[in-house]
ZAMARGU-4260 file (C-alpha; in steps of 0.2 Angstrom, whole numbers, plus 5000, padded with zeros to 4 digits):
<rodrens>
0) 5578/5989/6718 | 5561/5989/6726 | 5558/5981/6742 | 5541/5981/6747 | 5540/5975/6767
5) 5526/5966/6775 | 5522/5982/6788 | 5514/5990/6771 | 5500/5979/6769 | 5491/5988/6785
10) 5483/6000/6776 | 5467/6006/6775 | 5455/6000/6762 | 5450/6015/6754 | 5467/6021/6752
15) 5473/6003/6741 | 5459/6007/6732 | 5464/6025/6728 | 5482/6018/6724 | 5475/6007/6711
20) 5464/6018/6703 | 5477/6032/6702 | 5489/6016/6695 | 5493/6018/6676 | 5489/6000/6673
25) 5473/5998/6657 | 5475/5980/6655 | 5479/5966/6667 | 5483/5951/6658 | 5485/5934/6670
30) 5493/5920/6663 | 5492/5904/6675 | 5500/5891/6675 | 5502/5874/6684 | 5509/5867/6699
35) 5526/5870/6705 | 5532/5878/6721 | 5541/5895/6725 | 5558/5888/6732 | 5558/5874/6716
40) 5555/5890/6703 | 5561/5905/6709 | 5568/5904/6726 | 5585/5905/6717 | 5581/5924/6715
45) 5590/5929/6732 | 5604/5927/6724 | 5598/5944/6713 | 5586/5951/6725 | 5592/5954/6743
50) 5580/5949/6755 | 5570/5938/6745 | 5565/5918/6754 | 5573/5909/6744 | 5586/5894/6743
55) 5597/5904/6756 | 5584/5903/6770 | 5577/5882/6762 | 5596/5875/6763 | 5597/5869/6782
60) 5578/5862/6779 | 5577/5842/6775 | 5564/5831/6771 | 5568/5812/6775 | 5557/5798/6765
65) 5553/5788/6780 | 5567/5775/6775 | 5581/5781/6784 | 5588/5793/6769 | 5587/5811/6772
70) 5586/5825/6757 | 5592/5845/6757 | 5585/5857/6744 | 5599/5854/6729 | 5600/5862/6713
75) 5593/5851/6698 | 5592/5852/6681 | 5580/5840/6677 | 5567/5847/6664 | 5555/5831/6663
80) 5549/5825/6682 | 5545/5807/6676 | 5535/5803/6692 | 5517/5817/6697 | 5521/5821/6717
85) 5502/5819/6726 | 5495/5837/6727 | 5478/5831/6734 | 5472/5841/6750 | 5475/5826/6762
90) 5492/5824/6752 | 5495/5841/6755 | 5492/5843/6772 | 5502/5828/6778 | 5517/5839/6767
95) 5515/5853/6778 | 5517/5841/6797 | 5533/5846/6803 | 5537/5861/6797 | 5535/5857/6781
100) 5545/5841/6784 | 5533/5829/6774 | 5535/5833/6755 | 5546/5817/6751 | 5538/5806/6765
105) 5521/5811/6755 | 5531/5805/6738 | 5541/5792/6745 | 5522/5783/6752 | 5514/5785/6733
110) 5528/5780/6724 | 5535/5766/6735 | 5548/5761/6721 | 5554/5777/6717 | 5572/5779/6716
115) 5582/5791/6727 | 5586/5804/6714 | 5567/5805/6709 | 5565/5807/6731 | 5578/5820/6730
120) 5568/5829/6715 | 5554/5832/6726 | 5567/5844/6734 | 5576/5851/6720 | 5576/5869/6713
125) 5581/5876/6696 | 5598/5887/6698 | 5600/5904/6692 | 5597/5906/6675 | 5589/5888/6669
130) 5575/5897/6668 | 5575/5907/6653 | 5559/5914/6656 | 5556/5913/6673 | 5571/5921/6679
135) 5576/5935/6667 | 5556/5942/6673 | 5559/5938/6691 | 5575/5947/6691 | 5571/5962/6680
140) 5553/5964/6688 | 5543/5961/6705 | 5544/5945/6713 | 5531/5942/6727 | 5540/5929/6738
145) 5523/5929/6752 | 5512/5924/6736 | 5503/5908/6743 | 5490/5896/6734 | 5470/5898/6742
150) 5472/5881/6751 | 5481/5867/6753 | 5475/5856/6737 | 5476/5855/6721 | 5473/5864/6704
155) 5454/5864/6701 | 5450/5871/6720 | 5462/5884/6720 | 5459/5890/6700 | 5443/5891/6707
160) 5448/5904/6719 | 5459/5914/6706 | 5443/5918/6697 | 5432/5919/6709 | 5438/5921/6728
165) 5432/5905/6732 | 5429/5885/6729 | 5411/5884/6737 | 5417/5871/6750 | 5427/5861/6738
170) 5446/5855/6740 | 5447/5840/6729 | 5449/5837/6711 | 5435/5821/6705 | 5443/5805/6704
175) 5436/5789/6701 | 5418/5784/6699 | 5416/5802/6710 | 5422/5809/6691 | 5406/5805/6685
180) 5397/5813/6697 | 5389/5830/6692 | 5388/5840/6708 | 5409/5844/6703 | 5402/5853/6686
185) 5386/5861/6694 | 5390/5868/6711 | 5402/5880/6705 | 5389/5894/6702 | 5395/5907/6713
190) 5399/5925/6703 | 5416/5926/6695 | 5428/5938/6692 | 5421/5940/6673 | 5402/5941/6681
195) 5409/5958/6689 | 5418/5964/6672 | 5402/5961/6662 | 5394/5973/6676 | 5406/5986/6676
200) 5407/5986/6656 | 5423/5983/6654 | 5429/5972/6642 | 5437/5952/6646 | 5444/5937/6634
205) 5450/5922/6638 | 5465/5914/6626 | 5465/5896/6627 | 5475/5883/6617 | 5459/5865/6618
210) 5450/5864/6631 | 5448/5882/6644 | 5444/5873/6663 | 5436/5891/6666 | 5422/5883/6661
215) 5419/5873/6675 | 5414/5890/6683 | 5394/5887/6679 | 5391/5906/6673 | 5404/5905/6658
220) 5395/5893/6648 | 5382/5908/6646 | 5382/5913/6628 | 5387/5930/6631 | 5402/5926/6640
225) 5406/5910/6629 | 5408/5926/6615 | 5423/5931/6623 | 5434/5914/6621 | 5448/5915/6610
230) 5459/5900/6602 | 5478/5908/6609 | 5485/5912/6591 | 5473/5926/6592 | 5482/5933/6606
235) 5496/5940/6596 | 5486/5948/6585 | 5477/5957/6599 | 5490/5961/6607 | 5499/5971/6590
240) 5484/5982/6588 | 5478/5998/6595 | 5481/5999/6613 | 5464/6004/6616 | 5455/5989/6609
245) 5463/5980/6620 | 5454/5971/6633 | 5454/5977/6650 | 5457/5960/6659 | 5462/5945/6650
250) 5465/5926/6657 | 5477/5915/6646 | 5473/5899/6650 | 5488/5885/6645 | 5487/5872/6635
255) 5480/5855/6647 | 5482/5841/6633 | 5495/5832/6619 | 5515/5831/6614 | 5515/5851/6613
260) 5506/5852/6633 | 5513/5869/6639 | 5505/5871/6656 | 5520/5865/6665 | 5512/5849/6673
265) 5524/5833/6675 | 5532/5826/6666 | 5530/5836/6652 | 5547/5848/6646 | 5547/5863/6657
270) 5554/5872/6643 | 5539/5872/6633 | 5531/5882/6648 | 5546/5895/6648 | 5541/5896/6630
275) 5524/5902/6632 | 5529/5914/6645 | 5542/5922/6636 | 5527/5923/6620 | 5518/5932/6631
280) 5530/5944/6637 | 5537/5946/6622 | 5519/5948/6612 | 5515/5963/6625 | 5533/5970/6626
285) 5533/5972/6607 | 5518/5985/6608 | 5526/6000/6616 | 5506/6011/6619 | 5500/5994/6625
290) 5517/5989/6635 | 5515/6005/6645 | 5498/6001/6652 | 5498/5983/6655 | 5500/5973/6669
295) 5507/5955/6666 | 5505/5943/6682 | 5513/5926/6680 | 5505/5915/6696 | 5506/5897/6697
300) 5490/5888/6704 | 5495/5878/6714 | 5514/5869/6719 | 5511/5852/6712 | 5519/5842/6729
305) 5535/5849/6726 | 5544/5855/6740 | 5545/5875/6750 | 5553/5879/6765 | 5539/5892/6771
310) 5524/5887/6781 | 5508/5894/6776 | 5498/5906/6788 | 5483/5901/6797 | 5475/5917/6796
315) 5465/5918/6782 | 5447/5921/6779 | 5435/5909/6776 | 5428/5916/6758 | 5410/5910/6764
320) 5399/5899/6774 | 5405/5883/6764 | 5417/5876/6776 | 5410/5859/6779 | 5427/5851/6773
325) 5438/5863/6775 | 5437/5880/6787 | 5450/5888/6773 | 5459/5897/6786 | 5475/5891/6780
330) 5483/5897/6766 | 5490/5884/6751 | 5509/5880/6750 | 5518/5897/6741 | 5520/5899/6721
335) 5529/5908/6708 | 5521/5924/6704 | 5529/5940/6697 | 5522/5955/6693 | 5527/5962/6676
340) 5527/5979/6671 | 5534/5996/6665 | 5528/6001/6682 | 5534/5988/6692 | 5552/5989/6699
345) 5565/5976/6700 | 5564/5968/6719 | 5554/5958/6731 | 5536/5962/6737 | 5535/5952/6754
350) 5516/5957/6758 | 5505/5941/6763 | 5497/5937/6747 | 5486/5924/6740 | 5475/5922/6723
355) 5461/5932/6729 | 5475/5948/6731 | 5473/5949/6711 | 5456/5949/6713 | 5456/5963/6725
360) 5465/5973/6716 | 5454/5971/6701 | 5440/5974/6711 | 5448/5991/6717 | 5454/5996/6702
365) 5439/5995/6690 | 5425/5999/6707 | 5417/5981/6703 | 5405/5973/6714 | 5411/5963/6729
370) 5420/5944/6726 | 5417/5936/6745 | 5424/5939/6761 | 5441/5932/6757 | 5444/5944/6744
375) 5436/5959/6754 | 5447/5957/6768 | 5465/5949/6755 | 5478/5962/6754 | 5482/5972/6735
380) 5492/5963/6723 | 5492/5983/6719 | 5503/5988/6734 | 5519/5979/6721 | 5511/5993/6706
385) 5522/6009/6705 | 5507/6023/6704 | 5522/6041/6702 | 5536/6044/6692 | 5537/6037/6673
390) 5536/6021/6665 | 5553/6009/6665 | 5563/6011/6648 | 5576/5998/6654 | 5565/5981/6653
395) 5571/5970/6644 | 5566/5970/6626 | 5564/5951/6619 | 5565/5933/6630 | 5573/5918/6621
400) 5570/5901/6624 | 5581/5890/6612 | 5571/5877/6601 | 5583/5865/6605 | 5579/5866/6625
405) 5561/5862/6619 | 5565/5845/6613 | 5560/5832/6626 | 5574/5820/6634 | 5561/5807/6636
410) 5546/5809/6621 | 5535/5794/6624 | 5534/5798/6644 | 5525/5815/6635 | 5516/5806/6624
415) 5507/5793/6637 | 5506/5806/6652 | 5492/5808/6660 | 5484/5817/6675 | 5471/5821/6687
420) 5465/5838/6678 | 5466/5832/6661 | 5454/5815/6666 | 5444/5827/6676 | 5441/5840/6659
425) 5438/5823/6651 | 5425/5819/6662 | 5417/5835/6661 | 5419/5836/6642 | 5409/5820/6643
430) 5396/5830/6653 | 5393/5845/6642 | 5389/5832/6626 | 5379/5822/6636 | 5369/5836/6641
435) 5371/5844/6622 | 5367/5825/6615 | 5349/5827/6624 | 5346/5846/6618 | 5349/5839/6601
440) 5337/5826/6604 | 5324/5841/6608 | 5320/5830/6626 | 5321/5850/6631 | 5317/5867/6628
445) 5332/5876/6634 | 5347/5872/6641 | 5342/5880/6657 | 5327/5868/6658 | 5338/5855/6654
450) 5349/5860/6671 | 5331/5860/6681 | 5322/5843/6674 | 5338/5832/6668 | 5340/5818/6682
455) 5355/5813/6691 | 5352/5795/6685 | 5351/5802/6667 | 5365/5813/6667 | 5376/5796/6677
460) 5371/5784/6662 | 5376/5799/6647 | 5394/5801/6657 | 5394/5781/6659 | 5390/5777/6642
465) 5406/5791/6637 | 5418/5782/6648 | 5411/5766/6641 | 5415/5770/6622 | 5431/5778/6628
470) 5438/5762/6638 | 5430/5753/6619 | 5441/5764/6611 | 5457/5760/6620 | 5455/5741/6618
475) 5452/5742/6600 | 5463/5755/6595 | 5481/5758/6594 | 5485/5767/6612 | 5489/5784/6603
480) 5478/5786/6590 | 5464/5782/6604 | 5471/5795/6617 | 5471/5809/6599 | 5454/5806/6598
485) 5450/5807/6618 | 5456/5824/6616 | 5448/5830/6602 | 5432/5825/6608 | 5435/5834/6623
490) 5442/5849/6613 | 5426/5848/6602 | 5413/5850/6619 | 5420/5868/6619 | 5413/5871/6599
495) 5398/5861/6603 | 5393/5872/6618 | 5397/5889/6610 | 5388/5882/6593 | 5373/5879/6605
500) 5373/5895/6615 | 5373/5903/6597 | 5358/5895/6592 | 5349/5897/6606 | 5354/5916/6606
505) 5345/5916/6588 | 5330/5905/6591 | 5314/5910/6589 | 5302/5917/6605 | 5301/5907/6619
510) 5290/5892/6616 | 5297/5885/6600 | 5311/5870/6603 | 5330/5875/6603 | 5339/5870/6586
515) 5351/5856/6590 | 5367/5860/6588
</rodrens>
């Protein structure tokens, strides 16, 4: 059993990035899901890893609700949190006062009429073994219990940082009539992970299931890299062909919308997130050549207001000079992530880590151009990748998860969910077929012209008129046949765009009109 201690970070630079390139790792495949906390998903792990932070270490902590009742971490099996715990940044930080005493205050103040058992969920953790998934790869492979998110916030911020090493300033999520407001779409135009790929010629894909938010990241919607999206199904084809035609990096991104939502936001089944874990695992496992040199990281974006006992450090680096809202030098509250691997070794890696460590190490791995200060300076998820010996023979060769524990206690809560990143994909589904509504129109010549000459006033009343015909739509329609087509139109931006960068790949010479999509 590995036990990687925090004294191994201190190394220098060129010799992580020797370690990773001497590594037997080809393909890194990130799978990342949604909002929940270390202690709530794995902290039950110290029960099998000695050392790990886990329960052990949370079980004196409390949290009271500001009412005079007090709450303990306590084992839960509650697979459908009916109520969404604030995950906002000013949410946040008032969860971290007190030594992390102000996770059920922070719930208890949003959801003044919550019962006592949805407080005391807030505080809950899944027991050893609930988690199919989860906790047969956290006990047969590398837990990182000093994984933190990028900031305190929520998902959109920190999956910004996952792909890129930073959020250009921004710590929110769009809400309100701030959704309609194009600067969330349009200032995310830093170079991404993928951007560094494309350099280096190494090959990406990205496995989605409706709607991939990588796309917010302005330099995806480029045609070249809107080629390397794949609907998820294609994934298990991939992953049972020859290990060379594999792709070096690959992003599977969840899926965000509907009954079958897998991304393991409230209040959907948590079960239905083990599933599409233990898919993954299980598609890669099957393919011994590829098996053997592939690296499988399970990270969580972000911990979704649910409670951890650790405090996040204060010593990060700032990824750039956008700190007008934020200085980014703390760190986000701490999330699952594991490290999956013939080559990683049962145990605990206790090294300070945060999203840009995957970065780095991909970085350092493949020599790929530099991702931002926060990245430079971030330690190596590396230093948790066996680089001597042989690849492991004893990992475990199929995960299960029962159809019956996929059935939902509570199937019309499912049904009628909603929640701040799926409005916020709507909204920005709304943007990409107002701006593809005027290139069809031919009021441009390209769509980069369009980004230089469309006006905000323009692009305000195309997003207006889309919420407009959406609210119609709910007051004319039955509640679910309208929300099915909320989230087909959004699903339909993605074919809409990619049609359109196809077209404009095969136009004629510059000078002749874009054919509408």
């Amino acid at each position: 059993m590995s036990d990687v201690h925090n004294g191994e970070a201190a190394v220098s630079n060129a010799s992580t990035t020797n370690a990773a390139q001497q590594d037997h790792i080809d393909h890194v495949v990130l799978l990342l899901m949604e909002n929940h906390s270390f202690d709530q998903m794995l902290g039950c792990l110290d029960t099998v890893h000695k050392g790990l932070d886990g329960i052990r270490n949370a079980s004196s902590k409390s949290n009271d609700d500001g009412k005079g009742h007090t709450f303990y971490p306590r084992a839960t099996s509650e697979r459908q949190m009916k109520l969404d715990p604030n995950h906002g940044h000013a949410a946040v930080l008032e969860q971290l006062q007190g030594d992390n005493g102000g996770f059920v205050r922070s719930f208890a103040t949003d959801y003044p009429k919550s019962s006592l058992a949805a407080r005391q969920d807030v505080m809950g953790y899944y027991p050893l073994n609930f988690l199919p998934a989860l906790h047969t790869l956290g006990a047969q492979f590398t837990v990182c219990d000093r994984w933190f998110s990028s900031l305190p916030g929520p998902t959109w911020p920190n999956r910004y940082f996952a792909l890129t090493g930073t959020s250009m300033g921004q710590v929110e999520m769009p809400s309100g009539l701030d959704a309609l407001n194009p600067k969330w779409y349009t200032e995310q135009t830093q170079d991404t992970i993928f951007d560094r790929l494309n350099e280096a010629k190494k090959t990406w894909k990205i496995y989605f299931y409706d709607f991939p938010a990588s796309l917010l990241l302005t330099n995806q919607r480029r045609a070249e890299n809107l080629a390397n999206y794949r609907l998820f199904n294609e994934f298990f084809d991939d992953a049972a062909g020859p290990e060379n035609e594999f792709p070096a990096f690959v992003l599977i991104e969840p899926k965000y919308f509907g009954e079958a939502q897998n991304d393991d936001h409230p209040p959907h089944n948590i079960m239905k997130a083990e599933k599409l874990i233990a898919d993954t695992y299980n598609a890669l496992r099957s393919n011994q050549a590829l098996w053997e040199r592939t690296l499988l990281v399970v990270l969580y974006d972000e911990h979704g207001g649910f409670f951890d006992h650790v405090p996040p450090p204060s010593d990060a680096v700032a990824p750039d000079e956008h700190v007008d809202a934020f200085d980014f030098t703390r760190l986000g509250v701490r999330v699952p992530a594991i490290l999956i691997s013939p080559w990683c070794d049962p145990g605990v890696c206790h090294v300070q880590f945060d999203h840009s460590s995957l970065l780095k190490y991909l970085t350092d791995k493949w020599t790929l151009g530099p991702l931002g200060q926060r990245v430079q300076a971030a330690a190596s998820a590396g230093l948790a990748i066996r680089s001597i010996g042989v690849a492991r023979t004893d990992t475990p060769p199929f995960i299960r998860v029962t159809n019956q524990s996929l059935i939902p206690e509570h199937v019309d809560l499912e049904r009628k969910s909603s929640n701040g990143n799926q409005h916020g994909l709507n909204h920005f589904a709304d943007h990409l077929h107002a701006e593809l509504d005027l290139l069809a129109a031919g009021l441009v010549e390209s769509a980069a012209q369009l980004a230089r000459t469309e006006t905000v006033w323009i692009r305000l009343k195309s997003a207006l008129g889309s919420a407009m015909v959406s609210f119609g739509q709910w007051l004319s329609k039955d509640f679910y046949e309208a929300q099915s087509e909320r989230e087909k139109r959004t699903g339909h931006a993605f074919t809409r765009l990619k049609q359109s960068a196809a077209n404009t790949a095969n136009a004629p010479a510059a000078g002749s009109t874009v054919t509408p999509p």
